[in-house]
Backbone as a ProteinNet text record, in pm:
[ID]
protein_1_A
[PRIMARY]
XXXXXXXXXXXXXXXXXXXXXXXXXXXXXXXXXXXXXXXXXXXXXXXXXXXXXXXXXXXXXXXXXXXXXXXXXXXXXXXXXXXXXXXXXXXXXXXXXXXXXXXXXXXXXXXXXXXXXXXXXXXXXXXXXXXXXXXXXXXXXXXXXXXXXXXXXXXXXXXXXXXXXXXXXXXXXXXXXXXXXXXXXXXXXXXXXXXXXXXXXXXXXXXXXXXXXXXXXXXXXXXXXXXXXXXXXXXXXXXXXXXXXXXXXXXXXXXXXXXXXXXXXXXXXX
[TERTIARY]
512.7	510.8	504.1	582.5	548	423.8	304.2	186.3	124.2	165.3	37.7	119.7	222.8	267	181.5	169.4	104.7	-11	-96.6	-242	-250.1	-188.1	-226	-147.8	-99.5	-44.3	-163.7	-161.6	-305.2	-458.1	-492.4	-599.1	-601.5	-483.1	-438.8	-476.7	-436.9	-410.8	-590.1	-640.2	-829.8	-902.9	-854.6	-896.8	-852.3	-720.7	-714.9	-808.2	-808.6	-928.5	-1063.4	-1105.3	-1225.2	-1219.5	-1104.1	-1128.9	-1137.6	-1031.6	-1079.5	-1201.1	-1236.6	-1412.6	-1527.3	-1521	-1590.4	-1545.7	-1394.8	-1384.7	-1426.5	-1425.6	-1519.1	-1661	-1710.9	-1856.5	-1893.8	-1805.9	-1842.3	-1852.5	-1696.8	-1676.7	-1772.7	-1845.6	-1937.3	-2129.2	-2146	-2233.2	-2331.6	-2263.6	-2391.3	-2389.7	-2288.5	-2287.5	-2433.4	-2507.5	-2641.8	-2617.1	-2741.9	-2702.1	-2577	-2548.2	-2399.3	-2447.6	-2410	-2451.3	-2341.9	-2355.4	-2247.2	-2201.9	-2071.1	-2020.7	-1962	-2024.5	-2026.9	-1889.1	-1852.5	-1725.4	-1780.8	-1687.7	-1692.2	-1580	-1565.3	-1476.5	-1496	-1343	-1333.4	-1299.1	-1316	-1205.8	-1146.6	-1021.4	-901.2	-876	-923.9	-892.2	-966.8	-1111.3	-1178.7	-1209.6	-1170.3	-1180.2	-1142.1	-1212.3	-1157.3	-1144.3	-1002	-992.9	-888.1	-934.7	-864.4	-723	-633.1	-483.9	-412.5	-343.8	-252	-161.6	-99.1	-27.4	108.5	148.2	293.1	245.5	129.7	136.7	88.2	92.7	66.9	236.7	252	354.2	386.5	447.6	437.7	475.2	503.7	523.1	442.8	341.7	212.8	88.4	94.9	-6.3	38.2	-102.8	-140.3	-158.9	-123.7	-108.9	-211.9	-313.1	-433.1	-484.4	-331.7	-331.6	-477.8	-442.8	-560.7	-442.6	-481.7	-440.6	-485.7	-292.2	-281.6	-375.1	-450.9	-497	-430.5	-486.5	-420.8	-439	-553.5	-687.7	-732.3	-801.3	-874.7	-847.5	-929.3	-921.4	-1047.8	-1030.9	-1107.2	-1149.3	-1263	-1272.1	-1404.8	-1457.2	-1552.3	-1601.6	-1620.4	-1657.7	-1779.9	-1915	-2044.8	-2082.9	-2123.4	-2258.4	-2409.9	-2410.1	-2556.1	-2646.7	-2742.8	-2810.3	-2956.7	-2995.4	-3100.5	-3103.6	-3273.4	-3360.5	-3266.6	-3204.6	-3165.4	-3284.1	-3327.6	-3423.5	-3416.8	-3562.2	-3592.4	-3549.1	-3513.7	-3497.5	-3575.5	-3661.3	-3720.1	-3629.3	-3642.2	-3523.6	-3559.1	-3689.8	-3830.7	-3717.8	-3597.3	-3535.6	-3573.3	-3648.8	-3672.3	-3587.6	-3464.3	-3328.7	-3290.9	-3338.9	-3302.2	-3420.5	-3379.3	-3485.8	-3413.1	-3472.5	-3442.1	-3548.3	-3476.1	-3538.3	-3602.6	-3709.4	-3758.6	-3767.3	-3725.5	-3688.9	-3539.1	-3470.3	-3396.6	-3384.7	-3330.6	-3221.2	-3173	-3106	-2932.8	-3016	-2966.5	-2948.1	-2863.2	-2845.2	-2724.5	-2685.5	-2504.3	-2454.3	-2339.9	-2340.5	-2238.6	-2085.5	-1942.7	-1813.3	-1719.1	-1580.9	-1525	-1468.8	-1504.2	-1416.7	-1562.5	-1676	-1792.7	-1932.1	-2029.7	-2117.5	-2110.4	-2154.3	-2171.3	-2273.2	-2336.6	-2456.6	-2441.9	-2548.9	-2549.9	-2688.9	-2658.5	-2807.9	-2815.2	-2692.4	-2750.3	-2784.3	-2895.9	-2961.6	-2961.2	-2884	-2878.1	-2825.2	-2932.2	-2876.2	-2887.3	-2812.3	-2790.5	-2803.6	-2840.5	-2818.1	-2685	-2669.8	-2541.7	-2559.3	-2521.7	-2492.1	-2466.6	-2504.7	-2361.9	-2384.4	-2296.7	-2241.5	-2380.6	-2479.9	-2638.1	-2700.6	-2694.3	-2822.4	-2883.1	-2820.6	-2955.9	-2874.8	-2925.5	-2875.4	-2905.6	-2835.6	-2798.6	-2857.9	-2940.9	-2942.6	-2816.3	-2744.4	-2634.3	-2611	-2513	-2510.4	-2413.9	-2355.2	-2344.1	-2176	-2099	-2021.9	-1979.4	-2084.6	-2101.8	-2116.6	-2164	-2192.6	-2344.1	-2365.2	-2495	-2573.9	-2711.3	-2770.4	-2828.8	-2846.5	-2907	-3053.4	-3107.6	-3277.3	-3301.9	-3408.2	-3413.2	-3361.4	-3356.4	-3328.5	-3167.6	-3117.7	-2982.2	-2922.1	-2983.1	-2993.3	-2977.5	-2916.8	-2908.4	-3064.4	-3060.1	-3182.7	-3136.5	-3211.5	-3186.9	-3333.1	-3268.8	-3407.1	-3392.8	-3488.5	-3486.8	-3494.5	-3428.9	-3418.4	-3558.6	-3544	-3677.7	-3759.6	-3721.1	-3827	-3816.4	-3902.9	-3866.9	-3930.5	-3859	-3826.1	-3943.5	-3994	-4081.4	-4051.5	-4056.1	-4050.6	-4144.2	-4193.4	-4308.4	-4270.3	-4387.3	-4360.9	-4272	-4304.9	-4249.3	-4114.8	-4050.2	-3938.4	-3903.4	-4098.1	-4087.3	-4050.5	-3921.1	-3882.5	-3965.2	-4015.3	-4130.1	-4028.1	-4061.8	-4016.5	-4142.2	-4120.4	-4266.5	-4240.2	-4321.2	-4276.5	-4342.2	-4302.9	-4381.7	-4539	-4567	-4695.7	-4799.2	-4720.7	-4767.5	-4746.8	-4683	-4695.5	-4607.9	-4611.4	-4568.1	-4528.7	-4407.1	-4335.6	-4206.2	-4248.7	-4177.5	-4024.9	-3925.9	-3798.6	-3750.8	-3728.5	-3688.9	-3754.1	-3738.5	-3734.9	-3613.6	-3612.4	-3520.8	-3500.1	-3335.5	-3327.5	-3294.2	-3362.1	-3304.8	-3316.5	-3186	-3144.4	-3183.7	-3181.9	-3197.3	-3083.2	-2978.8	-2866.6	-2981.8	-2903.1	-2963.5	-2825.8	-2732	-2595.9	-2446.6	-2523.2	-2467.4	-2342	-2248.2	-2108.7	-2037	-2111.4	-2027.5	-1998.6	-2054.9	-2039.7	-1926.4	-1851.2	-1754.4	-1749.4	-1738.4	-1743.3	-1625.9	-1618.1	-1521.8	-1519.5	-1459.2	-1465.4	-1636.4	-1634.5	-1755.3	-1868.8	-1886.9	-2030.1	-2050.5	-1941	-2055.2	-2054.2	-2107	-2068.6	-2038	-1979.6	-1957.2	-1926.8	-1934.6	-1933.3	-1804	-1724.1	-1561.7	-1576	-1474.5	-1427.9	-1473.6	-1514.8	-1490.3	-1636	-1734.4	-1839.7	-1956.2	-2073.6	-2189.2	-2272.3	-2276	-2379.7	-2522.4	-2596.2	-2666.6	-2684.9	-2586.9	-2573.1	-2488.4	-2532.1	-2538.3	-2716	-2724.7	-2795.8	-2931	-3026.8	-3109.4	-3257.7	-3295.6	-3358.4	-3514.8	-3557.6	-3673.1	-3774.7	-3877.9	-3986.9	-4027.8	-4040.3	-4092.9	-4233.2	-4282.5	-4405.6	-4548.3	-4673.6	-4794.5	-4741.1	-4826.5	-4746	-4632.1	-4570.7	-4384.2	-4363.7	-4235.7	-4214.6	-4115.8	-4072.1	-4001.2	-4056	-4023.7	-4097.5	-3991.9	-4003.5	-3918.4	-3962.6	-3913.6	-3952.8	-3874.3	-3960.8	-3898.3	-3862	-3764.4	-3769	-3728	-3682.4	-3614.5	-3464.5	-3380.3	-3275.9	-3269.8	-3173.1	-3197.7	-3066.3	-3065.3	-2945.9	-2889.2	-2749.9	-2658.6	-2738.5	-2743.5	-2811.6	-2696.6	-2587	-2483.7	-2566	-2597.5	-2644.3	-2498.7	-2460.2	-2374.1	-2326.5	-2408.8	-2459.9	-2376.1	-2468.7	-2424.2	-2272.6	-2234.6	-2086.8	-1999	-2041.9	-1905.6	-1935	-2029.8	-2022	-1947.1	-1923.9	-1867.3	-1734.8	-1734.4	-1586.9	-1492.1	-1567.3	-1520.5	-1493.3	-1573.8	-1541.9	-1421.6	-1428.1	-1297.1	-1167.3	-1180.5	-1086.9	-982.1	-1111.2	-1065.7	-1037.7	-1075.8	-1024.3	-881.4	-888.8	-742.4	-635.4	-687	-582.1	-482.5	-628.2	-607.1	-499.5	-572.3	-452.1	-291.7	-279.8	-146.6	-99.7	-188.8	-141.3	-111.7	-211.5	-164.4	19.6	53.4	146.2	266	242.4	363.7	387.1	319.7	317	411.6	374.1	448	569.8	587.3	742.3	814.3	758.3	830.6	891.5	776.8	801.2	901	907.6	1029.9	1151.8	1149.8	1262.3	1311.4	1220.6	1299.3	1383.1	1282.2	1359	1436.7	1483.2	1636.7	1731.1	1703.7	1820.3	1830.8	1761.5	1805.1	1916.3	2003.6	2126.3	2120.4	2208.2	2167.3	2280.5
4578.1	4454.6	4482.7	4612.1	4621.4	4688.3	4703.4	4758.9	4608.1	4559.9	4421.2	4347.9	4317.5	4263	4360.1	4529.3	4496.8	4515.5	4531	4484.1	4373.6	4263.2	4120.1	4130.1	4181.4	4181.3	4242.1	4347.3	4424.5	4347.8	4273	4226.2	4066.2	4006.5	3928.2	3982.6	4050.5	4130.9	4138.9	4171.4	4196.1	4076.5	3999.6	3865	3778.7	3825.2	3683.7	3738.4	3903.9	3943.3	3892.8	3874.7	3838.4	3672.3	3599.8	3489.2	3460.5	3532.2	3533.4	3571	3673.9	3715.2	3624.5	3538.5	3446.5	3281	3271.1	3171.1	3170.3	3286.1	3359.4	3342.2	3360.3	3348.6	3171.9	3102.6	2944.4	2908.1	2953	2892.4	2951.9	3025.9	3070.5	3033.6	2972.2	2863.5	2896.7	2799.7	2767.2	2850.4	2985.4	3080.1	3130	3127.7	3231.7	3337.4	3412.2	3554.4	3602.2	3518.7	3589.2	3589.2	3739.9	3788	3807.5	3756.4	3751.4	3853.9	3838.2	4024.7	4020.3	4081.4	4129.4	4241.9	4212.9	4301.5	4362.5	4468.5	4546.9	4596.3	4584.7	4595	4723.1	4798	4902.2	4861.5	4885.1	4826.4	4941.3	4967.1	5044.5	5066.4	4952.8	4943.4	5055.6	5057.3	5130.1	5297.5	5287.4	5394.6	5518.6	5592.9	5728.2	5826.1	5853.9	5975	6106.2	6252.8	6347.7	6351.1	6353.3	6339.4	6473.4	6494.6	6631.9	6678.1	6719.5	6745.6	6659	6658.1	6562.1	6451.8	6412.9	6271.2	6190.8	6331.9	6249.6	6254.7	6175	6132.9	6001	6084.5	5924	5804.4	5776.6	5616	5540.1	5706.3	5655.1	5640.8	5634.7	5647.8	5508.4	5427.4	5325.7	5364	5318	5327.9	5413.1	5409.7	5497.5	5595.6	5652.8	5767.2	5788.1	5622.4	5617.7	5619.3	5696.9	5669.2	5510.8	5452.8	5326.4	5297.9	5209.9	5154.1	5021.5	5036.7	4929	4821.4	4738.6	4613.3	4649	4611.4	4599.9	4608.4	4694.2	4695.6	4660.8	4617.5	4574.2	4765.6	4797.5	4949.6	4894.1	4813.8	4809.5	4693.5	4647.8	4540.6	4603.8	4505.1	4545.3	4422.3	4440.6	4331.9	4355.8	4201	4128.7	4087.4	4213.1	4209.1	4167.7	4087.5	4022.5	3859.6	3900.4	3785.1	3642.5	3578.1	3462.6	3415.6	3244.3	3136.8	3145.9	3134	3124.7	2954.1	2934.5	2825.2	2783.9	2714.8	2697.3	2634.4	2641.3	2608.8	2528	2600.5	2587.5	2659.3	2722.8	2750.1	2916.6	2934.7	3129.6	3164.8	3134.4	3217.4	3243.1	3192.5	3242.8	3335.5	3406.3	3533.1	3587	3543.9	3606	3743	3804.3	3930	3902	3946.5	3943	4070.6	4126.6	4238.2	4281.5	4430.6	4469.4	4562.4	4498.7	4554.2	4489.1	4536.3	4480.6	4474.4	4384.1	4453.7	4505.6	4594.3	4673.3	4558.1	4568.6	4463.5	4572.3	4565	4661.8	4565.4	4611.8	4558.1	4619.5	4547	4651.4	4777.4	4794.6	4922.2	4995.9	4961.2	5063.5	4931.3	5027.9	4988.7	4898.8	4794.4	4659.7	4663.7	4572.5	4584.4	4413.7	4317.2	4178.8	4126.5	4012.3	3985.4	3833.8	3787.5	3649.5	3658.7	3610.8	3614.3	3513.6	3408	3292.3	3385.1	3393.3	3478	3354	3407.8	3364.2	3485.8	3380.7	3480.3	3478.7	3570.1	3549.5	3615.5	3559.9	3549.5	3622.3	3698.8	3811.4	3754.5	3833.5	3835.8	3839.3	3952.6	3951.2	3908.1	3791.7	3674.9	3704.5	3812.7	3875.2	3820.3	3834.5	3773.5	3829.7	3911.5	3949.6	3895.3	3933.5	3917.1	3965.5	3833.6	3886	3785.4	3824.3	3729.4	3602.5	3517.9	3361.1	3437.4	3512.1	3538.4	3622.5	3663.4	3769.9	3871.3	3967.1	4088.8	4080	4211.5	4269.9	4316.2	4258.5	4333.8	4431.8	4550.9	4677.5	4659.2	4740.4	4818.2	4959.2	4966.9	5116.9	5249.3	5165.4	5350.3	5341.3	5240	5193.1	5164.1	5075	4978.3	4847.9	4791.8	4639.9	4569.6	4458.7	4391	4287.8	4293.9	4207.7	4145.7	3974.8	3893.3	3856.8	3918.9	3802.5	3702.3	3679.8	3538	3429.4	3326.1	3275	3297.3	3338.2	3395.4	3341.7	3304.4	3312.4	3409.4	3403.2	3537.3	3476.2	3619.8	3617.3	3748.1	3732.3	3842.9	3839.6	3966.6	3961.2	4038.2	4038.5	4056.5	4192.6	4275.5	4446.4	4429.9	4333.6	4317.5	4338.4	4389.9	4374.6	4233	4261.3	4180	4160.2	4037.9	4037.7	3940.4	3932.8	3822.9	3797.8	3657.7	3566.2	3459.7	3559.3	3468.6	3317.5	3243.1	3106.5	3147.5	3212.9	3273.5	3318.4	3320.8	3383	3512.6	3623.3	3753.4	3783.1	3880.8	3928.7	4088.2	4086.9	4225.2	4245.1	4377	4415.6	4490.7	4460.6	4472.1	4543.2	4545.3	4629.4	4563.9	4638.4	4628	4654.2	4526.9	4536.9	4655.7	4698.5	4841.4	4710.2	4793.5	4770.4	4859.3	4824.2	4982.3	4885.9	4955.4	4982.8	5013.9	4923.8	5009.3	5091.1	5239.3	5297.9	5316.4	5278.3	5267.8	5130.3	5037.4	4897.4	4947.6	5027.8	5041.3	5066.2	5139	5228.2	5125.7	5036	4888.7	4794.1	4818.6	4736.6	4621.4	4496.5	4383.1	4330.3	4324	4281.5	4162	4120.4	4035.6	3934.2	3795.1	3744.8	3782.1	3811.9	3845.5	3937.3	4043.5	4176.7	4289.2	4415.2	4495.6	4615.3	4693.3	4846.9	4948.2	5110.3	5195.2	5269.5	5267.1	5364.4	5459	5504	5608.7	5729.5	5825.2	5951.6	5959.7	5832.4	5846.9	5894.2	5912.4	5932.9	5801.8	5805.1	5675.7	5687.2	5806.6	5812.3	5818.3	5884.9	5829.5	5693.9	5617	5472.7	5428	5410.8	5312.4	5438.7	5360.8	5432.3	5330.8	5381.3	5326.8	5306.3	5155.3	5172.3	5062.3	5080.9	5040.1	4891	4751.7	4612.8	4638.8	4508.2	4514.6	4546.4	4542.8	4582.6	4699.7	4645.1	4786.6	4841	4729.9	4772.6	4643.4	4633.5	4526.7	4492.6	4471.4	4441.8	4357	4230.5	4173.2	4110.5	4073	3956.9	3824.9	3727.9	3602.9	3520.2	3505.4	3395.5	3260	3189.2	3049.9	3036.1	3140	3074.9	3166.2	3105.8	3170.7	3171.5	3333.6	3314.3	3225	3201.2	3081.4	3182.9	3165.8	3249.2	3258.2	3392.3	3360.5	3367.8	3232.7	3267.2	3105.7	3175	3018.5	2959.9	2826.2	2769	2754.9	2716	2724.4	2786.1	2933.1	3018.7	3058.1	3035.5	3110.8	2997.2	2853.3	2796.6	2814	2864.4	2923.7	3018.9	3137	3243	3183.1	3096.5	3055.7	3041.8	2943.3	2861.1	2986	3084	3173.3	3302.6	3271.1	3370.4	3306.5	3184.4	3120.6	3114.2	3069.1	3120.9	3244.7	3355.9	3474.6	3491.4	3465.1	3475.5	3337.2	3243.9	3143.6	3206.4	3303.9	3357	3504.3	3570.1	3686.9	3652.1	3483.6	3428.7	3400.9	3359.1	3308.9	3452.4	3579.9	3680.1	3709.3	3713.8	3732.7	3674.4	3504.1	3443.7	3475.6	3506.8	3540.1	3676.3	3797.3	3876.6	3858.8	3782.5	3738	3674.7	3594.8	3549.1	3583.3	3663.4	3786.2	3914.5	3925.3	4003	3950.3	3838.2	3714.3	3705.5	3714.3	3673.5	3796	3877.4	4071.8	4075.3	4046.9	4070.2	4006.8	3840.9	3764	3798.5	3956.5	3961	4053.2	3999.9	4053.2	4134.3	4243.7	4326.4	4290.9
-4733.7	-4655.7	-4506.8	-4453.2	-4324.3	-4299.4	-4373.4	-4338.4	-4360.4	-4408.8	-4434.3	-4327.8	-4272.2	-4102.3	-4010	-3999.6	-3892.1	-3877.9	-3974.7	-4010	-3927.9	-3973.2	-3892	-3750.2	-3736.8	-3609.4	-3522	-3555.7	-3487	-3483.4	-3562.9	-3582.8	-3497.1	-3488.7	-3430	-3271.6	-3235.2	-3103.9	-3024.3	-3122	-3139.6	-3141.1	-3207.3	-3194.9	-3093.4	-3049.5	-2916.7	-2796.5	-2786.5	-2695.6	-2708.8	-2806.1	-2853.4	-2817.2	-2812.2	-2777.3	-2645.4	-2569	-2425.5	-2376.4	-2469.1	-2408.4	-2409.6	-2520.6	-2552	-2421.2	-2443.9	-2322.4	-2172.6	-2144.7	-2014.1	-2016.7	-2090.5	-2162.5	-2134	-2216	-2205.6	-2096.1	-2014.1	-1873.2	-1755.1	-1812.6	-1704.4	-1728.4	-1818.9	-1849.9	-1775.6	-1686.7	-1574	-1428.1	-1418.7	-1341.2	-1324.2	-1188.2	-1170.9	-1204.5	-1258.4	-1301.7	-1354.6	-1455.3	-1531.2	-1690.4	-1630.9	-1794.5	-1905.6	-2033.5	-2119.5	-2140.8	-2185.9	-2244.2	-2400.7	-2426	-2564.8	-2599.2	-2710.2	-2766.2	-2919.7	-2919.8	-3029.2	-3099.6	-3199.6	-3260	-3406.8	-3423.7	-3528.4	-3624.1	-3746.4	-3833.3	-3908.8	-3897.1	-3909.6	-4018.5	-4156.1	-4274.5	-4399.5	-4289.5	-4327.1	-4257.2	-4178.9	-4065.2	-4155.4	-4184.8	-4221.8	-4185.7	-4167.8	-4097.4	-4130.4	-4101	-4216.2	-4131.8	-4224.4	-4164.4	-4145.4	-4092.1	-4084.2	-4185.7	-4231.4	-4337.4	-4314	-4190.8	-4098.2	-4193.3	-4134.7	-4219	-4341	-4449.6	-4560.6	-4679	-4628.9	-4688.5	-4789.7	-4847.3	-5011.8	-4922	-4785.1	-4777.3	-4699.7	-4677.6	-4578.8	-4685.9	-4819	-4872.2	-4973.6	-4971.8	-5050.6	-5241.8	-5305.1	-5461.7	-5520.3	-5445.8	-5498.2	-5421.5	-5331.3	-5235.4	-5166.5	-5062.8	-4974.2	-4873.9	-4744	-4631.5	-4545.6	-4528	-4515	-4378.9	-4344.4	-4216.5	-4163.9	-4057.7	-3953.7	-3862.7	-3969.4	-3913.2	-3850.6	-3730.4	-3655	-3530.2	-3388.3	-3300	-3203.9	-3079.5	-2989	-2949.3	-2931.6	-2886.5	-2777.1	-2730.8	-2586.3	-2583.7	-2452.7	-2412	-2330.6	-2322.2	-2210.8	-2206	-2114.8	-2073.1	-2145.8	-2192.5	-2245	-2122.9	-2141.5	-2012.5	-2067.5	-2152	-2189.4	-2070.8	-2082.4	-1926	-1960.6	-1847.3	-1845.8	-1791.9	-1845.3	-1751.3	-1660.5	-1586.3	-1429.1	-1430.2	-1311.4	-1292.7	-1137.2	-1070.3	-967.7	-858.4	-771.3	-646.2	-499.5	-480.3	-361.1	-239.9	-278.6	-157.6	-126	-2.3	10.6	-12.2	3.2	5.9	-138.7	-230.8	-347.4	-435.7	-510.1	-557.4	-699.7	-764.8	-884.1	-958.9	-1025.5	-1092.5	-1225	-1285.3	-1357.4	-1476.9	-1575.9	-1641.7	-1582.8	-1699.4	-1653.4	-1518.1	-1443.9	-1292.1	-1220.2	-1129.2	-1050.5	-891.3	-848.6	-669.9	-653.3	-567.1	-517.3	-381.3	-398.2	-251.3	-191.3	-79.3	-23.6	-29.5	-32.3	-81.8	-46.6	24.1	74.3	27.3	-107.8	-179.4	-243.6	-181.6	-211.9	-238.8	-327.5	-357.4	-494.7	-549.8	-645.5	-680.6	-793.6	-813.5	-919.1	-863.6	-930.7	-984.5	-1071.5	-1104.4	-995	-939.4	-879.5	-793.8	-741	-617.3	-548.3	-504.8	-483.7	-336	-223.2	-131.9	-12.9	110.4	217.6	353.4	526.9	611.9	647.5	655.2	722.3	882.2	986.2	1143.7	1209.3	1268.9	1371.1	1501.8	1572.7	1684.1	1789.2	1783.5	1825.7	1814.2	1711.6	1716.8	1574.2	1500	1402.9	1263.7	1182.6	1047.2	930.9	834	740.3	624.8	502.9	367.6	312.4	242.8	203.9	62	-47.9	-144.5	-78.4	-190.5	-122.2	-80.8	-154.2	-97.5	23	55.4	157.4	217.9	69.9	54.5	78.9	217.9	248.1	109.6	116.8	15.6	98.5	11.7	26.3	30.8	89.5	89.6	52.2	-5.3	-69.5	-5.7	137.8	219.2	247.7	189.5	205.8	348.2	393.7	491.4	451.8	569	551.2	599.5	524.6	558.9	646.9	773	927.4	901.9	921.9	966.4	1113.3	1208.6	1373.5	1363.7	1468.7	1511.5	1472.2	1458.3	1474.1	1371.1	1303.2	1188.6	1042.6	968.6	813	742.5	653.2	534.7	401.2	419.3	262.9	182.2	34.7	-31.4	-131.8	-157.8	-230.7	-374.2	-466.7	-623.4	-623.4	-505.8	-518.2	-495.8	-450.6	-363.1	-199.5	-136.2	12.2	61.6	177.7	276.4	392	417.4	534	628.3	755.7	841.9	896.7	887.5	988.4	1075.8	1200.5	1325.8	1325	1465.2	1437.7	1437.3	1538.2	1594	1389.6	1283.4	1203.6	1174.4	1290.5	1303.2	1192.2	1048.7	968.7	1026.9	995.2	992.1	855.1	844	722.1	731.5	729.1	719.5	661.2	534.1	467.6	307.5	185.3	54.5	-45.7	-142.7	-226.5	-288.8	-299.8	-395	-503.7	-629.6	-755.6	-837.5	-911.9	-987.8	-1108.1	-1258.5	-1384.5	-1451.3	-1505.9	-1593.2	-1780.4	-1744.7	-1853.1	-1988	-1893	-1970.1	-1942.1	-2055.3	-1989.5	-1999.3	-2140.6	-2141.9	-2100.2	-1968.9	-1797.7	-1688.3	-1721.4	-1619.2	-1615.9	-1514.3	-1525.3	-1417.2	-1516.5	-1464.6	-1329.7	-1260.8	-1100.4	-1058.6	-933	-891.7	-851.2	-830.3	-750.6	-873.8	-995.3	-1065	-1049.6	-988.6	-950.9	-1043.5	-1071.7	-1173.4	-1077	-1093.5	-1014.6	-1186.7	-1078.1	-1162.5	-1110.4	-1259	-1215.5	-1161.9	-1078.3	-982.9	-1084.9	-1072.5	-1120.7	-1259.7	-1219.5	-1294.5	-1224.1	-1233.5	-1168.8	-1182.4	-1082.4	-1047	-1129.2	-1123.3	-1180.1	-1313.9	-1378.3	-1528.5	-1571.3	-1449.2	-1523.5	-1449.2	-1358.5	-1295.7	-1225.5	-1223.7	-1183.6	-1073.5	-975.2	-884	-936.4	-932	-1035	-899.3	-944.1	-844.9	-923	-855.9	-941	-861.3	-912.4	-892	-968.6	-925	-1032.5	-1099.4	-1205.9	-1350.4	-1359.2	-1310.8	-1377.7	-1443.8	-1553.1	-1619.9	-1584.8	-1436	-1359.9	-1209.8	-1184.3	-1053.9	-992.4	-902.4	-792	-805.8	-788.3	-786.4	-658.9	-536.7	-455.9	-488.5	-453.9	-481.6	-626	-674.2	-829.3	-815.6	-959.1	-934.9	-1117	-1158.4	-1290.8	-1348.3	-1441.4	-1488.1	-1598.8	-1600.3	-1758.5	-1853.9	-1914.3	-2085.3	-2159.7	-2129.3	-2240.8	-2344.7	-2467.3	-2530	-2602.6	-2555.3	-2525.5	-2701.5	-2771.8	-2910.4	-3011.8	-2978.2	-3043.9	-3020.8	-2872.5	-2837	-2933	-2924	-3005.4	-3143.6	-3207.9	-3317	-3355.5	-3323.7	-3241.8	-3295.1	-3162.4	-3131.2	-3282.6	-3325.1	-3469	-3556.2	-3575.9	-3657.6	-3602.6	-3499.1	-3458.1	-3447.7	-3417.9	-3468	-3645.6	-3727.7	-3851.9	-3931.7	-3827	-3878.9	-3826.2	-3657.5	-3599.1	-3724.2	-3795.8	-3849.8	-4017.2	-4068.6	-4156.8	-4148.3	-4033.7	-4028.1	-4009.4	-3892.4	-3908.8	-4015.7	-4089	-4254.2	-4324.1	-4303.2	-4366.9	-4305.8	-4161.8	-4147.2	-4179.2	-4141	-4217.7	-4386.3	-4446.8	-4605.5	-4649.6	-4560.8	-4533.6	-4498.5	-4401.6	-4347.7	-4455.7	-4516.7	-4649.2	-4746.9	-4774.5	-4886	-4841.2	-4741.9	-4690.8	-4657.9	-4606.2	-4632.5	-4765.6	-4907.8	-4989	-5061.9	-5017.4	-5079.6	-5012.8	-4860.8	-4828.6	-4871.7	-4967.6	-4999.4	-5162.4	-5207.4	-5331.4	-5343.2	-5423.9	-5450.8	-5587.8	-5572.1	-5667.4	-5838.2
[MASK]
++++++++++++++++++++++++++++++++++++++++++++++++++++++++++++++++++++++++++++++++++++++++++++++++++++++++++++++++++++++++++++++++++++++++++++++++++++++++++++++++++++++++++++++++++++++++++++++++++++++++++++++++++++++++++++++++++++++++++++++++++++++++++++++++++++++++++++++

């Protein structure tokens, strides 16, 4: 009875994660560029694994001297980095990506990397103004530079991700170009504050993310004037939902059953 309590206890434990992952998921709907995150799960019951001699012991072994397991565990969470809808905007300031990659945004504890592009200038002190996201992180350029628009000027970006500024006069000058990286390893990505993703301390940047060129003959482009919208399908997640629900209702039911049944073996008198 205490292996079938903490079976459900454990599986319980896996499932309320799984429900929070999924409530994050809903509530972020209609977030630009927010990509769903996906969970994974072990199951313990089945998990086989060769034991030490310590622990095969007659009270660790099931009737048909199977080594006992212990439901289910949550073992990784990543990001669902499949194309969310373009959505049209007519605003320059917004730019969405087309195929997989990130912009890189600079942050005060390092480098970020996002899919929303819902960008803004932001102002300085010199008159000059910043590509930056809505919260206020500089976006990067390939040579890892900030992108400055002059005064007076509007901003064009083209399919490659070149930044142009154009004076009233018409005069086009080129600024800088979007870096965009490529995750080659979504499971190294950890999700942060603001939408953004970063890579843990003590990983290589490059074995996650890698610097990839948009544009003719890549399956990767820029798009001015649109912004991409969540691909969480709203749908499927409360589907999801409903069924994780009834697994989390059943493992409670497995547990109160247990509790019972051990309730009534302590009130037997010999």
């Amino acid at each position: 009875m205490n292996g079938s309590m903490i079976n459900a206890m454990v599986s319980m434990n896996g499932l309320q994660q799984k429900l929070d992952i999924m409530a994050d998921n809903i509530a972020n709907v209609n977030t630009v560029g927010y990509k769903r995150k996906d969970a994974t799960f072990q199951d313990l019951l089945t998990n086989m694994k060769v034991q030490t001699a310590d622990f095969k012991e007659p009270g660790r072994l099931s009737p048909m001297n199977y080594t006992q397991g212990w439901g289910s565990r949550l073992v990784d969470i990543q990001p669902d980095l499949t194309q969310g809808p373009l959505k049209p905007t007519d605003n320059g300031l917004d730019i969405a990506i087309e195929g997989n990659a990130l912009y890189q945004v600079q942050t005060l504890e390092g480098m970020a990397y996002t899919r929303n592009g819902a960008f803004q200038l932001s102002l300085q002190a010199d008159g000059r103004a910043l590509l930056a996201t809505s919260d206020g992180y500089p976006v990067m350029s390939e040579n890892d530079q900030l992108i400055v628009i002059p005064p007076n000027h509007e901003m064009r970006v083209t399919a490659d991700g070149t930044v142009q500024a154009i004076a009233q006069d018409d005069t086009v000058t080129t600024v800088g170009k979007l870096k965009l990286m490529q995750v080659t390893r979504p499971m190294m990505l950890t999700a942060v504050a603001d939408n953004l993703y970063a890579v843990a301390d003590g990983v290589n940047v490059e074995d996650v993310l890698r610097t990839v060129t948009a544009g003719e003959g890549s399956d990767i482009s820029v798009r001015q004037g649109f912004l991409e919208q969540s691909n969480v399908d709203l749908t499927s997640e409360m589907t999801e939902l409903i069924n994780v629900q009834r697994a989390y209702q059943l493992s409670a039911r497995a547990l109160t059953s247990s509790d019972t049944m051990m309730g009534l073996a302590n009130s037997l008198r010999a």
